[in-house]
C-alpha positions as CSV (number, residue, x, y, z in Angstrom):
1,X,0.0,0.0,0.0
2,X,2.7,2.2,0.7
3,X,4.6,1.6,-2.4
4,X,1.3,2.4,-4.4
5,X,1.4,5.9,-3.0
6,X,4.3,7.1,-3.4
7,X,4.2,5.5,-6.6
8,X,1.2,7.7,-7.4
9,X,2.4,10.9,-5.4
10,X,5.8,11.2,-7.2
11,X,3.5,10.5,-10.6
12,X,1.3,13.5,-10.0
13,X,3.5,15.6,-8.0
14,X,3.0,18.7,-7.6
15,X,-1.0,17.9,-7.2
16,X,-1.1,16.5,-3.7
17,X,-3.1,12.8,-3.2
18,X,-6.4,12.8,-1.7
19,X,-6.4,8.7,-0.9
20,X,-9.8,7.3,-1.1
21,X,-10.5,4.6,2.1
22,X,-14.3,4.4,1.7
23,X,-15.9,1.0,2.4
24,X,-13.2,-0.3,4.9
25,X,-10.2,1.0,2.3
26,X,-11.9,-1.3,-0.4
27,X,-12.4,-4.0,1.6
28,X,-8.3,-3.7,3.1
29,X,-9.2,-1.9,6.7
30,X,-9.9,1.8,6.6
31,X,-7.7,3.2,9.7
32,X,-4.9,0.6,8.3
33,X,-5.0,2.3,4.8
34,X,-5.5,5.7,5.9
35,X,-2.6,5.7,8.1
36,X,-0.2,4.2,5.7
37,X,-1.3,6.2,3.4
38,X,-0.8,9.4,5.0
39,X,3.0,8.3,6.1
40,X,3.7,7.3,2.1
41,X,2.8,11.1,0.6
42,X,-0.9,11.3,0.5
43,X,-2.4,14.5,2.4
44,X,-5.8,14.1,2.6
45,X,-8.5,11.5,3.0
46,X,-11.4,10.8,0.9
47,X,-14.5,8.7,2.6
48,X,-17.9,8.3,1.8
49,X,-20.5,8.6,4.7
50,X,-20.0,11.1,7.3
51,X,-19.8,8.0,9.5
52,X,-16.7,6.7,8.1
53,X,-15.3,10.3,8.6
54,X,-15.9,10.0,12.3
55,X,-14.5,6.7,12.7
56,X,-11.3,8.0,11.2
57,X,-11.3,10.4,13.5
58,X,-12.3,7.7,16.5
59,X,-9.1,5.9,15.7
60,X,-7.1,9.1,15.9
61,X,-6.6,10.4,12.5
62,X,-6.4,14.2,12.1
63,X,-5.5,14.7,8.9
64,X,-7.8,16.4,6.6
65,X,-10.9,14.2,5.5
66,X,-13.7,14.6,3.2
67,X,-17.1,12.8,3.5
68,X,-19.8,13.3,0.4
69,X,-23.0,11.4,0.7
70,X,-24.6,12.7,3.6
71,X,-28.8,13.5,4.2
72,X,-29.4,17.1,3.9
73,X,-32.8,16.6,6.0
74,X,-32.4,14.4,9.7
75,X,-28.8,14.0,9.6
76,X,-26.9,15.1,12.9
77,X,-23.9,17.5,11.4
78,X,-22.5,18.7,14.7
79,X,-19.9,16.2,14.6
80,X,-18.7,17.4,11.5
81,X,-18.8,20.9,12.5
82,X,-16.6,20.1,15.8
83,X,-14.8,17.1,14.6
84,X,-13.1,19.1,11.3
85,X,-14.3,17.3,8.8
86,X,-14.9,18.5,5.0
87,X,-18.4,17.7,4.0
88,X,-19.0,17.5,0.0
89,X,-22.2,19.8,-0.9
90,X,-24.1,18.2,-3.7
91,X,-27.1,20.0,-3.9
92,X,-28.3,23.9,-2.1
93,X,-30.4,21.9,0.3
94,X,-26.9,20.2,1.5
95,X,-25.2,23.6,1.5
96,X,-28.0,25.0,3.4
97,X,-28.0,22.5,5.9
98,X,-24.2,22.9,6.6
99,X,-24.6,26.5,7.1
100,X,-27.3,25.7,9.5
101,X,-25.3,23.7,11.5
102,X,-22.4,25.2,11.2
103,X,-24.3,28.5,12.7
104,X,-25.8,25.9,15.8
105,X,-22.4,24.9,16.6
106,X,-21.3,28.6,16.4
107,X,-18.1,27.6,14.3
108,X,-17.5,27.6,11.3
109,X,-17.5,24.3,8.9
110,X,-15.2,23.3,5.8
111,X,-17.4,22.0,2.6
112,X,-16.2,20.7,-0.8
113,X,-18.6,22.0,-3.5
114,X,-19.6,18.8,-5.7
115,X,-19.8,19.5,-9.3
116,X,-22.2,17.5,-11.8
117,X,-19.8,17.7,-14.5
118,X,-21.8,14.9,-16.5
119,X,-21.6,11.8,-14.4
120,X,-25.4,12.9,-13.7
121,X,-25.6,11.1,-10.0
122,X,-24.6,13.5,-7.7
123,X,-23.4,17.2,-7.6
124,X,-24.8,20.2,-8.2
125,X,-25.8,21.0,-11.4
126,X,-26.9,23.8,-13.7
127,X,-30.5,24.8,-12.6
128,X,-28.9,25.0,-9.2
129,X,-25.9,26.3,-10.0
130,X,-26.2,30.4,-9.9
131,X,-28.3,30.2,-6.4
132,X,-25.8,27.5,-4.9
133,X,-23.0,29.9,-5.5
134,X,-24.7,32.8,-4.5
135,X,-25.6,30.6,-1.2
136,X,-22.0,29.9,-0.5
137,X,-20.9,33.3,-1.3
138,X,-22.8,34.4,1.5
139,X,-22.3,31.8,3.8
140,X,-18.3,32.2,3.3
141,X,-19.2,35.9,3.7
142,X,-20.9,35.5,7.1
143,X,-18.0,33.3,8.3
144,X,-20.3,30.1,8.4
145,X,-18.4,28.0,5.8
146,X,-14.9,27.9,4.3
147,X,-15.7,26.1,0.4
148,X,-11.8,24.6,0.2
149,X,-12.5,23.8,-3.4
150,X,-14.5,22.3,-6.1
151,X,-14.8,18.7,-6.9
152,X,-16.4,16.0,-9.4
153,X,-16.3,12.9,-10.8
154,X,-15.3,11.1,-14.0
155,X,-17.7,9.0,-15.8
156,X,-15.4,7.3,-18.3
157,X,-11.9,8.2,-17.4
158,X,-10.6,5.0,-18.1
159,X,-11.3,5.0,-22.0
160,X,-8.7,6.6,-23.4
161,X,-10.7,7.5,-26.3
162,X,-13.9,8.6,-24.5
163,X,-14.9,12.0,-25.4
164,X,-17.2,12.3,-21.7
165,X,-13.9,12.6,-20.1
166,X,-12.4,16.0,-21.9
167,X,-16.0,17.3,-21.5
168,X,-16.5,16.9,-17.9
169,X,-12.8,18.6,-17.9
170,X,-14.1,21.0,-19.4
171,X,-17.0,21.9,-17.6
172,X,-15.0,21.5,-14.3
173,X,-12.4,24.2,-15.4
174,X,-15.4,26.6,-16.6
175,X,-16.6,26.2,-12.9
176,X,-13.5,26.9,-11.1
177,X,-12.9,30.0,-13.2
178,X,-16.1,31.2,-12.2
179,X,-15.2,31.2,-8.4
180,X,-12.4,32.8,-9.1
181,X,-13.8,35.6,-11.3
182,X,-16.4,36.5,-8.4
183,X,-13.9,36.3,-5.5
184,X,-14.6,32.7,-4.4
185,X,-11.5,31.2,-3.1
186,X,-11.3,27.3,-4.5
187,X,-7.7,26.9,-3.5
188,X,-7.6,23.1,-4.1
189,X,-9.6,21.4,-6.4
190,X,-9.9,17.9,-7.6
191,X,-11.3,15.4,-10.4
192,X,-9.1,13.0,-11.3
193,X,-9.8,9.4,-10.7
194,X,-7.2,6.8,-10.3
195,X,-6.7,6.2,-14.6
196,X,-7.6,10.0,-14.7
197,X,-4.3,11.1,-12.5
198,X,-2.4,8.1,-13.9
199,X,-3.1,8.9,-17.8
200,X,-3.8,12.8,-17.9
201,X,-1.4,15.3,-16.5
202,X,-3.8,18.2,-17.5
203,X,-6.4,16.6,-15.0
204,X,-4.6,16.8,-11.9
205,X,-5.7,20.1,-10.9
206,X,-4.2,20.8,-6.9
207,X,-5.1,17.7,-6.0
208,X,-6.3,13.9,-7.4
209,X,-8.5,11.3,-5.4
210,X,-7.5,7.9,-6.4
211,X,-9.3,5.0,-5.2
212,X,-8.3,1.0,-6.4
213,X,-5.0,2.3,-7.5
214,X,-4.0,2.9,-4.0
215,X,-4.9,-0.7,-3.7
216,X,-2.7,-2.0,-6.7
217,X,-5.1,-2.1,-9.3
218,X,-4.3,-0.1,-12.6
219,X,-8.2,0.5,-14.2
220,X,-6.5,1.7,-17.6
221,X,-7.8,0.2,-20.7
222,X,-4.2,0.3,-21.7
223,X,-1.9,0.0,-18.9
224,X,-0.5,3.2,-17.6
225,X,3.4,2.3,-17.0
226,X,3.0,3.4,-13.3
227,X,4.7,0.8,-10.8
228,X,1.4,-0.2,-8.8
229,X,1.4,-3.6,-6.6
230,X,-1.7,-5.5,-5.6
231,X,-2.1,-5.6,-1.9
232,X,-4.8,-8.0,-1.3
233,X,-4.2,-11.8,-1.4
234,X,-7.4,-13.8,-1.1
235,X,-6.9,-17.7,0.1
236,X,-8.6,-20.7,1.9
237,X,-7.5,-24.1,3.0
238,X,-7.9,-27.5,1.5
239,X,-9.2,-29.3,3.9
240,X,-9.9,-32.4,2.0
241,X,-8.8,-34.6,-1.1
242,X,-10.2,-37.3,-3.0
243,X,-10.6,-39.7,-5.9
244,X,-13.8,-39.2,-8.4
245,X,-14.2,-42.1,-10.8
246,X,-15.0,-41.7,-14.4
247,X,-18.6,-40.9,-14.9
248,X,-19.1,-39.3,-11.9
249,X,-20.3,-35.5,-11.3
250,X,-19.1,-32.8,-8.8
251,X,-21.3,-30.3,-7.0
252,X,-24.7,-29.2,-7.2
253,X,-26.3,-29.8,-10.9
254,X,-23.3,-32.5,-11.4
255,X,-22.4,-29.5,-14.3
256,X,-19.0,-31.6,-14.4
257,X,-18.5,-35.1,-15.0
258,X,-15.4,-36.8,-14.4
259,X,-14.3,-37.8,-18.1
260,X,-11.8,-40.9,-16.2
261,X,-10.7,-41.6,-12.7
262,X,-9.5,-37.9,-11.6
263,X,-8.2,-36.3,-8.1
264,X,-9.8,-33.4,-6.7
265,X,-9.8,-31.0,-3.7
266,X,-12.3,-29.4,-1.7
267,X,-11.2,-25.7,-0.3
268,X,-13.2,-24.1,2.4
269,X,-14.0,-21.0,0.3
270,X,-17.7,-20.2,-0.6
271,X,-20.9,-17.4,-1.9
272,X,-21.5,-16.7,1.9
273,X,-17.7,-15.5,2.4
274,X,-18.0,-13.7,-0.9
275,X,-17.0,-15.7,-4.0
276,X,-20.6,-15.0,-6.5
277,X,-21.7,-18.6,-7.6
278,X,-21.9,-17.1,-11.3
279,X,-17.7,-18.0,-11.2
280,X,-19.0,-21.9,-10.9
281,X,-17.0,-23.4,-14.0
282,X,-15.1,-20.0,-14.8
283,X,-11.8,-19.9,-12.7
284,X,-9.5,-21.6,-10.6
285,X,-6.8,-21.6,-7.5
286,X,-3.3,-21.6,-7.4
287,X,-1.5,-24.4,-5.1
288,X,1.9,-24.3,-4.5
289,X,2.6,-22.6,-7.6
290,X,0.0,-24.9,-9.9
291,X,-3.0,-23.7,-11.1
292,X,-5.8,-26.0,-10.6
293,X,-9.7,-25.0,-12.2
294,X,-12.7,-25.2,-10.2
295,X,-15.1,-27.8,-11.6
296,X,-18.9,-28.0,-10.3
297,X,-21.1,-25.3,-8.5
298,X,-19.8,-22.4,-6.2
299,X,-21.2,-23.4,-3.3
300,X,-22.4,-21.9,0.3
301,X,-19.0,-22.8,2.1
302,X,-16.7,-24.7,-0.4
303,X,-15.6,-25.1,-4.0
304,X,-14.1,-28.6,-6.0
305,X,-10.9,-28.2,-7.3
306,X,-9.7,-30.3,-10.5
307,X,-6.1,-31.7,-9.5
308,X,-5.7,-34.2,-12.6
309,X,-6.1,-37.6,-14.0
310,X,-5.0,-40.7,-11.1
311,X,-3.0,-41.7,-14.1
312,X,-1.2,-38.8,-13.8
313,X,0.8,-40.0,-10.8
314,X,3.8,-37.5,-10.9
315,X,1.9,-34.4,-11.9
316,X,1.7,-31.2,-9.0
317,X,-2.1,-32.6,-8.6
318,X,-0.7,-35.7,-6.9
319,X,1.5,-33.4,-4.5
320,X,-1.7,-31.6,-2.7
321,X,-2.4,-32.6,0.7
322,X,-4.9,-31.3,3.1
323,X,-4.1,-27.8,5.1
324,X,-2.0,-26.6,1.8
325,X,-3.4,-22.9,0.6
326,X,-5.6,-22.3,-2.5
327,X,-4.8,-18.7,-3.7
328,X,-7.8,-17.3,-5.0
329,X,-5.9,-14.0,-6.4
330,X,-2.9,-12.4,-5.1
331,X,0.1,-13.4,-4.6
332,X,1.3,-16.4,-5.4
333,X,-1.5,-16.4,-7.9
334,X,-3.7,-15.2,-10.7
335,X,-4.6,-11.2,-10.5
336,X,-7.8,-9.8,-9.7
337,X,-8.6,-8.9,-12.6
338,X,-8.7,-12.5,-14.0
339,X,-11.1,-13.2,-11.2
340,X,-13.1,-9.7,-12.1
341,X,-12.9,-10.7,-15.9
342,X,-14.5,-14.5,-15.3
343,X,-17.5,-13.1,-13.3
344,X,-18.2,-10.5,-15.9
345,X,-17.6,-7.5,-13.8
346,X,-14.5,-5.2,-12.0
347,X,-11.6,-5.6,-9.9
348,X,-13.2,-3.0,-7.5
349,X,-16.4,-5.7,-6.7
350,X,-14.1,-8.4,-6.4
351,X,-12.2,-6.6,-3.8
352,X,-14.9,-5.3,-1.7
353,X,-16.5,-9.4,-1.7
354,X,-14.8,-11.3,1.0
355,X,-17.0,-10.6,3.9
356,X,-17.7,-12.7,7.4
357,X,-17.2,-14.1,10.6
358,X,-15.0,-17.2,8.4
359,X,-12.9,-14.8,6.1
360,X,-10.1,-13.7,8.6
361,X,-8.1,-10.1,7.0
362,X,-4.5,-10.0,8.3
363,X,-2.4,-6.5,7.8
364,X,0.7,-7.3,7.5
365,X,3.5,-4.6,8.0
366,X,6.5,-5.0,5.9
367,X,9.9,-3.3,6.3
368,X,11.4,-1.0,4.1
């Protein structure tokens, strides 16, 4: 994690890093990430929910954080007022709700205004525009808010040939300008997505907010040349092995039939601990080096592993034993992306899937 940082930081440098940690740091732990990633170059936080802002600040970060989904109507903001935390303001009923609590708690509270630069889910956009800016004019005026910068997101940063993304770029710049022009500070701004800060130097702005590539995963159609390493490894025991005789199916269905006398091994790995059933068929494991396919049904708490023909005495299958490690992805496997590509959707979902009391994470810290 903290080579992907300062991987990314010296890449964009001078724009600082905002390091994205939402959903428990993709899945990796959230005060773990954050942490590192402030020691390896990044200068802010980005988070989702207001409640993952706070918990930052529960496990004794200080470092500047920014939250952005948030309810404008029942949501209890004096923790954000008195806890320093940016809020992003996608809407005027947001920015009128952070004025009014920032006038409650009698201080004064930091907001991000969100953009809709064309990603069309969330951010303030034209029909609000004029009164939104006049609203935080005012607010800034009366010493309620502080607006640090403008910010948006990219719907399709990661086609280098999409057109979306130089509009949005566009629009963004047009948008910062016209802060400027009426005596709004926006000191730091942002946009860039991980392929957007990796591919695009004129997207930087003060500051980009990468998310999976602080996790190792490049999401560039074609592969951006910057060093990134992948830092979670997913793996489960085999706890069993076994002989299934020609003619015989596996699993649920019996969608595999044993073509002659073949060895196979059952890994404690299932859908409940976040492996999607639709993989049944579709990918494999790596023992001791070997890759081995899955054969049969995903099921609740285990997958069948193909380890070869019996007659295949001296192959690696024979050499699996009970207790040895199945690498799903990671190292001393197949990447992510393999797994992402064979269930027909992203590294990102793949990431965030291993969930449950049975599915144990382990940070490790490594030296140098």
């Amino acid at each position: 994690m903290a080579h992907n940082v300062r991987a990314i930081a010296d890449h964009v440098a001078p724009a600082g890093v905002m390091a994205v940690v939402k959903a428990d740091g993709y899945n990796h732990g959230m005060a773990d990430i954050a942490r590192t990633s402030l020691t390896a170059g990044a200068s802010a936080l980005g988070v989702a929910t207001l409640g993952e802002a706070l918990a930052l600040r529960d496990a004794g970060i200080d470092a500047p954080v920014t939250a952005w989904i948030w309810l404008a109507e029942g949501e209890d903001l004096a923790d954000a007022v008195s806890r320093d935390v940016t809020l992003g303001v996608p809407s005027l009923a947001h920015l009128r709700a952070a004025e009014a609590a920032a006038v409650a708690a009698g201080a004064r509270l930091r907001v991000g205004l969100m953009v809709d630069t064309g990603l069309s889910r969330s951010g303030i956009g034209p029909a609000e525009w004029s009164a939104a800016l006049d609203a935080a004019d005012a607010a800034v005026d009366a010493g309620h808010l502080e607006v640090t910068g403008l910010f948006s997101h990219f719907a399709s940063a990661d086609d280098p040939i999409s057109p979306t993304t130089d509009l949005q770029e566009q629009r963004f710049s047009a948008r910062i300008e016209e802060c400027r022009a009426r005596g709004l500070d926006v000191p730091v701004n942002h946009i860039a997505n991980t392929p957007a800060a990796l591919s695009r130097v004129d997207l930087r702005h003060e500051m980009v907010r990468p998310g999976v590539g602080v996790y190792g995963v490049d999401p560039c159609a074609i592969p951006s040349g910057v060093d990134l390493r992948p830092a979670m490894t997913l793996h489960a025991r085999v706890v069993t092995t076994r002989i299934v005789a020609a003619g015989e199916g596996v699993s649920y269905g019996h969608h595999w039939i044993a073509p002659e006398d073949h060895r196979t091994a059952v890994v404690a790995l299932g859908y409940a601990d976040g492996l999607p059933r639709a993989l049944s068929g579709k990918f494999g494991v790596t023992v001791d080096g070997t890759w081995f396919p899955q054969i049969g049904r995903v099921c609740m708490d285990q997958i069948v592993v193909d380890l070869g023909p019996v007659a295949d005495s001296d192959g690696p299958g024979a050499a699996v034993r009970p207790g040895d490690w199945a690498v799903i992805f990671g190292e001393g496997g197949r990447p992510v992306r393999e797994i992402a590509d064979a269930a027909d959707t992203i590294d990102y979902e793949i990431l965030t899937m291993p969930r449950g009391p049975r599915v144990a994470r382990r940070t490790i810290a490594l030296q140098g």
